[in-house]
N, C-alpha and C positions, 0 to 999 in steps of 0.2 A: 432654661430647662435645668433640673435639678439631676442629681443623679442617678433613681429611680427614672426619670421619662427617658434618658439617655437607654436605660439597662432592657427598658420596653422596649424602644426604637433598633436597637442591635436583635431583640430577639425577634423581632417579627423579620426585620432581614432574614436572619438564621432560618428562620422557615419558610420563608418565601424564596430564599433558594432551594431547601430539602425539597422542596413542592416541585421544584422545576426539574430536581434531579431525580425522580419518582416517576413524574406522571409524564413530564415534558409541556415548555413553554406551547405550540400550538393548541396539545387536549386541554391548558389550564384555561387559553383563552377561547376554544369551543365552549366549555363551561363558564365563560364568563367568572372566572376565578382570578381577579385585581385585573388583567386586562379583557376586553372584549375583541374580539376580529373582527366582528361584523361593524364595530365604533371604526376599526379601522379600515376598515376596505370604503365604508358610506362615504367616509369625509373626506377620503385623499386620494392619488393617485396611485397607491399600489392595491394591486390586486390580490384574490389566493394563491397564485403560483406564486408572487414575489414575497407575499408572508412566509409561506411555505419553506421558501427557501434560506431568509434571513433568522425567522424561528427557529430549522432544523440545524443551523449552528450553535444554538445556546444549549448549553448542557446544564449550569447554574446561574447562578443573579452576575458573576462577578463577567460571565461572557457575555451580558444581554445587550450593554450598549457596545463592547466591540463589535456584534454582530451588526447591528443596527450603524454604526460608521463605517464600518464598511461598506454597504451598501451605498450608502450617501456620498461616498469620497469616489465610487466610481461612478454613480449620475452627476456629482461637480465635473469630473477628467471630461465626461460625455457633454457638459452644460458648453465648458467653459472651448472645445475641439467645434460644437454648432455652434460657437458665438461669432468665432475666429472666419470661419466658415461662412459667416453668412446668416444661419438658418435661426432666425432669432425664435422663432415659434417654437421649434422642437430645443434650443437651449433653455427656454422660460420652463418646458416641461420637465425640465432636466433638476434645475434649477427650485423644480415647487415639489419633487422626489426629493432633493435632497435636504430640504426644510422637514417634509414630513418624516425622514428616518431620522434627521438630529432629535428632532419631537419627543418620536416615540424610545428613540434608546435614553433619551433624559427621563424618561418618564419612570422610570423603575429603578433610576442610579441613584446611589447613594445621597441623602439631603447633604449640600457642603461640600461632595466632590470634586474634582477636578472637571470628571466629566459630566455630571449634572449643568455645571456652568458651562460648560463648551460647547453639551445641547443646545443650550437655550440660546446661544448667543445666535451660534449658523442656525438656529430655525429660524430667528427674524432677518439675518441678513441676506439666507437664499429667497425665501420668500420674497424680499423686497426685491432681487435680483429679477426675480422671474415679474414679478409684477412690471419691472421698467421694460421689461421685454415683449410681454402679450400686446400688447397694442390695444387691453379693452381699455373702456373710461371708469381705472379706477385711483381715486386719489387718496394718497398716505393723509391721515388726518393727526391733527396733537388737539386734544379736549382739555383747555383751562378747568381745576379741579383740584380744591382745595391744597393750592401751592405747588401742584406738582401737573402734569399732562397726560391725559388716557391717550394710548396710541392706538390707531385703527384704521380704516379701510374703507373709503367709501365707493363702491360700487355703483357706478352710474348707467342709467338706462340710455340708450342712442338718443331718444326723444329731448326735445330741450325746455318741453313743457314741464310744470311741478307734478310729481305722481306719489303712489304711497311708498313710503320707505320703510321696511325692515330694518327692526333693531336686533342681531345678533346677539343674543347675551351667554357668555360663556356657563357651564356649569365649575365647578370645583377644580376640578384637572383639567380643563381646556383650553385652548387659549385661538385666539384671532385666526392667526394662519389655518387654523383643523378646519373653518368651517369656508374655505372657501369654493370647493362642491357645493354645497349648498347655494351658498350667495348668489354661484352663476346660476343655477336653476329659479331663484326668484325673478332675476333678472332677465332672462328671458323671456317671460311672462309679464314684463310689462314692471315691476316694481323694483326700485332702487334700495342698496342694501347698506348698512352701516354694522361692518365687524368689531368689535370692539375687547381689548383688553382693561375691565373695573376692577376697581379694590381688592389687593389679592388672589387677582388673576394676569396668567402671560407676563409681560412686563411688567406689571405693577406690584407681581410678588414681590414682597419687603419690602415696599413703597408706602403702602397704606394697606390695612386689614379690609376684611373682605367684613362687611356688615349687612347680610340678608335682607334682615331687618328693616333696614332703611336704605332698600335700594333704590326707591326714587329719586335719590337726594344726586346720585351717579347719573343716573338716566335722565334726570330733568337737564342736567349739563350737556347731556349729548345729543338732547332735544333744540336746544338753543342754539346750535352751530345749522341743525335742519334747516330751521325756520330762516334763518339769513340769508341761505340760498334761494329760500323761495320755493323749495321742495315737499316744505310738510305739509302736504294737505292730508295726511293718516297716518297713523305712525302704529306700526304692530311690532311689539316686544316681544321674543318668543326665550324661551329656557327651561328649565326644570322645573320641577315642579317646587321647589324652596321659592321661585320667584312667581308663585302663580297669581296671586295677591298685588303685585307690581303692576300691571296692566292695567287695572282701572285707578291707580294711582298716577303712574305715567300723560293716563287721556286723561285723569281730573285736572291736570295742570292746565289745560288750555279747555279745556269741555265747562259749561258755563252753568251743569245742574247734573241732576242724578240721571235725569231721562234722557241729555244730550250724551253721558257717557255709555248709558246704555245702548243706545242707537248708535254711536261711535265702533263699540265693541260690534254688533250684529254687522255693521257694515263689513268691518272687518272680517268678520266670517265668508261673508259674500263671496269677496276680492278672492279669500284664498281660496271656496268652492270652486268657483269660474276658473279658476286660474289652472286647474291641475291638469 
């Protein structure tokens, strides 16, 4: 970056604190202004009182991830007293709270921080804390890709039959850990789920760029780990809408004509009508 994009980067901070010191961190995220609440309450374990609460200490950008460790450092005290204890179920909750606060306080801190890095690290290590602990069938996956490995989540159904599986695909700012509300809700319905952090997303930030464009080329890699199990009898990619175009690229890898992908996609429809 040159020293113009740098002088850009400092001013939008500069305002995206004035912002918070104005209007305040909860009414910006009511208004969906850089964060959303309702992204946040969907996908993870904290609710509006514990937004409420974590929010109503930020006064500017520079208090937003201390607000947000804190919180997290006392679900780790809380994780780490049910673990010692016994109560693995209520430490894995502990444990997937203190993932989603490292998340969210990285997600507004400075690029190159101290504490941007310190987010991201405890959001994939409590994560994975709590996953060793829940007792569901979910397995940490590494996806061979181009020299380097997608890391992710496989979410398995009880049943040990092949069923359809869910491919999570992060948007922009998201990453593996946010969606895993979601993934149990597939899952109980019958369909096995694959989280995944691609190219410039979650872990892979600064690993390899994020390329829209040819997102098949990720996806068909994480398709090929399915099929080995013996799991892929359907495969539904879901994301934003930059990857909408992906999905009948995805099923053309294995779909054998324009009219078997068509019928592939309808079917898909089906699975998730029935399913809700």
């Amino acid at each position: 970056m040159d020293d113009a994009d740098l002088q850009e980067i400092e001013r939008f901070y500069q305002n995206l604190s004035t912002l918070i010191r104005l209007h305040g961190a909860e009414h910006m995220g009511q208004r969906y202004v850089v964060v959303r609440l309702a992204r946040m309450e969907v996908t993870g374990p904290l609710d509006s009182s514990d937004l409420q609460r974590i929010l109503g200490r930020i006064v500017d950008l520079r208090t937003w991830y201390p607000s947000f460790r804190q919180e997290a450092e006392e679900a780790e005290r809380l994780a780490e007293r049910f673990a010692v204890e016994g109560r693995s179920l209520s430490a894995a909750d502990q444990f997937h709270r203190a993932s989603a606060c490292y998340h969210w306080g990285a997600y507004l801190a400075r690029f190159g921080s101290p504490e941007k890095a310190e987010g991201r690290l405890h959001r994939v290590r409590r994560y994975r804390e709590a996953v060793s602990l829940w007792g569901d069938r979910i397995v940490p996956v590494a996806i061979p890709y181009r020299g380097t490995e997608m890391p992710g989540y496989l979410h398995l159904t009880d049943g040990g039959e092949p069923c359809p599986v869910v491919i999570m695909v992060n948007g922009a700012d998201s990453v593996k850990e946010e969606y895993h509300n979601w993934a149990r809700q597939f899952v109980r319905r019958g369909l096995s789920v694959l989280t995944i952090d691609g190219p410039g997303q979650g872990e892979m930030l600064g690993k390899l760029p994020m390329r829209p464009e040819a997102w098949e080329e990720p996806m068909g890699a994480a398709i090929d780990p399915l099929a080995a199990r013996g799991r892929r009898s359907l495969v539904l990619v879901t994301a934003k809408r930059m990857y909408a175009r992906t999905l009948r690229l995805v099923v053309g890898e294995y779909a054998r004509s324009s009219g078997e992908i068509e019928s592939e996609i309808g079917e898909l429809r089906e699975i998730l009508a029935s399913s809700r």
